[in-house]
C-alpha positions as CSV (number, residue, x, y, z in Angstrom):
1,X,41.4,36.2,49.3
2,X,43.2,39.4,48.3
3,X,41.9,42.2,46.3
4,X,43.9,40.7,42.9
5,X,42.4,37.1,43.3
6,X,39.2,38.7,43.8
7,X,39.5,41.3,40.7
8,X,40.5,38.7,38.7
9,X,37.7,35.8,40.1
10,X,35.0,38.8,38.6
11,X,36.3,39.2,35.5
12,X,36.8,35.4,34.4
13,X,32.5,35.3,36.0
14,X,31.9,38.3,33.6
15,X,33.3,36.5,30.8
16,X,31.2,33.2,31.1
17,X,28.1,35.5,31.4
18,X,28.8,37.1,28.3
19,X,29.3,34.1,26.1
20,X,27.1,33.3,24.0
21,X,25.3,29.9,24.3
22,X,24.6,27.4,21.3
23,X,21.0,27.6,19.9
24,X,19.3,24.4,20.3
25,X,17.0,23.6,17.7
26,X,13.7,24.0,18.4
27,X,11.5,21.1,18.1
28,X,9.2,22.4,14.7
29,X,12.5,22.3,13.1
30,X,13.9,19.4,13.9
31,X,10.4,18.1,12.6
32,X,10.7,19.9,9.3
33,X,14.3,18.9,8.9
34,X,13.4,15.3,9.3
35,X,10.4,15.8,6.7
36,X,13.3,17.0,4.0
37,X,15.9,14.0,4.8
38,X,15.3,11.7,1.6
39,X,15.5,8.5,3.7
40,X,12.9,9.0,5.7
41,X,10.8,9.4,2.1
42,X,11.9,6.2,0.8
43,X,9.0,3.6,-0.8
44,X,9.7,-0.2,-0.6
45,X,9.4,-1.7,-3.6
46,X,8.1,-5.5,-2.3
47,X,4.7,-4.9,-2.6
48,X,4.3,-3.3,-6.0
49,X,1.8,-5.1,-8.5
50,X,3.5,-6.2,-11.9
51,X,2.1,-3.2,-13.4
52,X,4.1,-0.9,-10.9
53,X,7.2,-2.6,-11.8
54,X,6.8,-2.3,-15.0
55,X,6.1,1.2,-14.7
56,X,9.3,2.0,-12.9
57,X,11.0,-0.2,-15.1
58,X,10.2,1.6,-18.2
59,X,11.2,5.1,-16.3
60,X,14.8,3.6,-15.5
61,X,15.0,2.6,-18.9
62,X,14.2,6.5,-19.7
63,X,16.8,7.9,-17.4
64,X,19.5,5.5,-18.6
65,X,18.4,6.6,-22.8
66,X,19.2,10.0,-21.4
67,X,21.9,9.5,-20.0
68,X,23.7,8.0,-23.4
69,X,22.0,11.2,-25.4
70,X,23.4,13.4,-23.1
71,X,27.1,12.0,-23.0
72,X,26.7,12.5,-26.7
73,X,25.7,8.7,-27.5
74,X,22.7,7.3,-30.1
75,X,20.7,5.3,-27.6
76,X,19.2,3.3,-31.0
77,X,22.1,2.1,-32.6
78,X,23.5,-1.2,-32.8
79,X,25.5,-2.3,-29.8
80,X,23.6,0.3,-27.5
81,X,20.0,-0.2,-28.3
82,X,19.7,-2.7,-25.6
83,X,21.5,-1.3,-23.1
84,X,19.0,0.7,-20.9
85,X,17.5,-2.8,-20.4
86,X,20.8,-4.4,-19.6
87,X,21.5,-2.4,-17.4
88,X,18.7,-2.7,-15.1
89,X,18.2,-6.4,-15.0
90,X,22.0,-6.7,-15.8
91,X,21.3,-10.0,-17.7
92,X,21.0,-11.8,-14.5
93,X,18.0,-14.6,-15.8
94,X,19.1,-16.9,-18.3
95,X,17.1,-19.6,-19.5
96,X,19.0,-22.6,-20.0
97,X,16.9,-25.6,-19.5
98,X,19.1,-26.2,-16.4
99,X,17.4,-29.1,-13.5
100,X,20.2,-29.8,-11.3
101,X,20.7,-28.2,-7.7
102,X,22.5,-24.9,-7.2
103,X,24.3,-24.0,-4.6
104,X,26.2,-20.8,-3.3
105,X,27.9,-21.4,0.4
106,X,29.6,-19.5,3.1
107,X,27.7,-15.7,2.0
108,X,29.2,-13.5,4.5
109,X,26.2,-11.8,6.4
110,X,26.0,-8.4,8.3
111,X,23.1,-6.9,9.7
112,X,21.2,-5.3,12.6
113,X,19.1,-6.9,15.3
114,X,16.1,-5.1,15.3
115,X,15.4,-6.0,19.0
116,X,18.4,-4.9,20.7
117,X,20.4,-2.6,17.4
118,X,23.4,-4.5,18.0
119,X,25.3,-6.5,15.0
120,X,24.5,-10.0,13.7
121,X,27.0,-12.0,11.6
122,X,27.8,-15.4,9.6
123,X,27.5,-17.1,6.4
124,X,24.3,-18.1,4.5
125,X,24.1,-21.1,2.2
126,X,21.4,-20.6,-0.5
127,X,21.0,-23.4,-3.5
128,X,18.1,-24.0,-5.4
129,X,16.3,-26.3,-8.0
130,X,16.0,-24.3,-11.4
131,X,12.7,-25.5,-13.7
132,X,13.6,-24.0,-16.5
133,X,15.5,-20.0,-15.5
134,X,19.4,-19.4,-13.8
135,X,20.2,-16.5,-12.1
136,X,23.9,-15.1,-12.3
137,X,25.5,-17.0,-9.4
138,X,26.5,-13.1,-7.7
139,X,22.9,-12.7,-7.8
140,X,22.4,-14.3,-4.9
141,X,24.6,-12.8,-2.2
142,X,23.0,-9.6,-3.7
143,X,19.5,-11.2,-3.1
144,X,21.0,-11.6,0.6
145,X,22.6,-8.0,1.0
146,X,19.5,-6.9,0.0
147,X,17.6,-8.4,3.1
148,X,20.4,-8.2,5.1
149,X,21.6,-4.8,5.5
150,X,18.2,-3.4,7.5
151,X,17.2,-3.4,10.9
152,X,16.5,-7.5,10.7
153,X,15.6,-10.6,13.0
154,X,17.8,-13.9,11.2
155,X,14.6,-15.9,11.0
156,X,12.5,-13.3,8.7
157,X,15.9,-12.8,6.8
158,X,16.4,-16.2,5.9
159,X,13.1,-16.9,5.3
160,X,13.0,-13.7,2.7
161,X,15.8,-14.5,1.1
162,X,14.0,-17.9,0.0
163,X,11.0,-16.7,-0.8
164,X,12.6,-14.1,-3.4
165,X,14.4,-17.2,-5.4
166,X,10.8,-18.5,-5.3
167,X,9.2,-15.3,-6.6
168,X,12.1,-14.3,-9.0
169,X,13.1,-17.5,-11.0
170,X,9.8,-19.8,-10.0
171,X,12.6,-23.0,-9.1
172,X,11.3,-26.3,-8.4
173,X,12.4,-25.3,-4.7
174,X,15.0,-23.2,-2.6
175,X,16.2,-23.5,0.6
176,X,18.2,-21.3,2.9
177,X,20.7,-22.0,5.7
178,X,22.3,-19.2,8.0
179,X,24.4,-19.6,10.8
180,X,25.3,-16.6,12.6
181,X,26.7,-15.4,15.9
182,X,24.7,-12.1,17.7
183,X,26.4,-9.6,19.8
184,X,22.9,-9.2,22.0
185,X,23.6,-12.3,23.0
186,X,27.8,-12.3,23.7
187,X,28.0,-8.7,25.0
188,X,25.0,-8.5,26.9
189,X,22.1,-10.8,28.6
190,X,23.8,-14.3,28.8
191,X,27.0,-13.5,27.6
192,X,28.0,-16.7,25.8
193,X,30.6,-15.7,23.4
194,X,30.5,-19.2,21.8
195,X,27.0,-19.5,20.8
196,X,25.9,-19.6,17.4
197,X,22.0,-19.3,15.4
198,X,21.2,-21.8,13.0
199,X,17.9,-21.0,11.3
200,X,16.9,-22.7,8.2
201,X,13.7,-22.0,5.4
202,X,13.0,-24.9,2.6
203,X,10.2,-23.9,-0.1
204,X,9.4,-26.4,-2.8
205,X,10.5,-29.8,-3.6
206,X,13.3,-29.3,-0.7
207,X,10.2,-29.1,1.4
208,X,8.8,-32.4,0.0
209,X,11.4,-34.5,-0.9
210,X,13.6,-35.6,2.3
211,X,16.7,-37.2,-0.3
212,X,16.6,-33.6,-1.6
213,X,17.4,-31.7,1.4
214,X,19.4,-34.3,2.8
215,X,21.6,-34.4,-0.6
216,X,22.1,-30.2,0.2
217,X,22.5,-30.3,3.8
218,X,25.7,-33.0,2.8
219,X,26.7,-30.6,0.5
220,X,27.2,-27.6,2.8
């Protein structure tokens, strides 16, 4: 090597040396960062008592009066005194003496496997038996959004999804049918592209009555 490869061989190994190196984060900060990240902090509301939900409905309410006063509206006059309320619940209950079945098919469905982080995805069929209460028919791929877009197994989900009907509108019965295709099991494992999940959760009088649940499962 001659004396100009070699000059210019030290200065490029000066260089290097004198760069500086990113700062990795130590590991007390990366602890206090995840303490301030707001989604680590957040409460699930499924096991609240009635008193709990009634407390934190009363403080939505609040924050949606302020908001009116402070856009320069009068919360308690006619047309808007209502509308903290309706805005939470968004009218979505109605009360209409209603006793047929219910049904809302083919619910697209996204979610997580829990077990392997990979996607699931399908449809959902969810109908009910009202006893008295409705609940806006977009209600209830919300209801399955809700449940659907966590780290999930597609038994629990299915079976959640029914037992909220159960717990929201108090129906005769609900029942809940998703069939879904998972990645664990196309682009890993067993590999079988074509497979699909069928998992099904009847509550109620679908549970009881077999000319029930046959009369959905014909209608899906």
């Amino acid at each position: 090597i001659d004396d100009s490869k070699a000059y210019g061989l030290q200065d490029a190994l000066s260089t290097c040396q004198n760069t500086p190196t990113l700062r990795q984060p130590k590991i007390a900060e990366c602890d206090s960062m995840a303490e301030k990240n707001p989604i680590a902090n957040i409460v699930s509301h499924m096991d609240e008592t009635s008193e709990d939900a009634d407390h934190r409905l009363q403080k939505m309410k609040g924050a949606v009066k302020t908001l009116l006063e402070c856009i320069g509206e009068d919360p308690n006059r006619e047309g808007l005194i209502n509308t903290p309320l309706e805005d939470v619940t968004n009218n979505a209950i109605f009360h209409e003496g209603h006793n047929e079945m219910v049904i809302v098919k083919d619910i697209e469905i996204h979610s997580l496997c829990e077990h392997h982080l990979v996607p699931f995805t399908g449809k959902m069929h969810i109908g009910y038996i009202p006893s008295g209460a409705v609940i806006g028919l977009s209600k209830l791929p919300r209801i399955a959004e809700m449940f659907s877009r966590r780290l999930q197994i597609q038994e629990r989900l299915t079976e959640q999804v029914a037992q909220a009907l159960m717990d929201i509108l108090d129906p005769q019965g609900t029942v809940v049918v998703m069939e879904s295709s998972h990645l664990c099991m196309v682009m890993r494992g067993v590999e079988k592209t074509g497979s699909s999940t069928v998992t099904s959760c009847v509550l109620g009088c679908f549970k009881e009555n077999y000319e029930i649940r046959t009369e959905f499962f014909s209608l899906i």
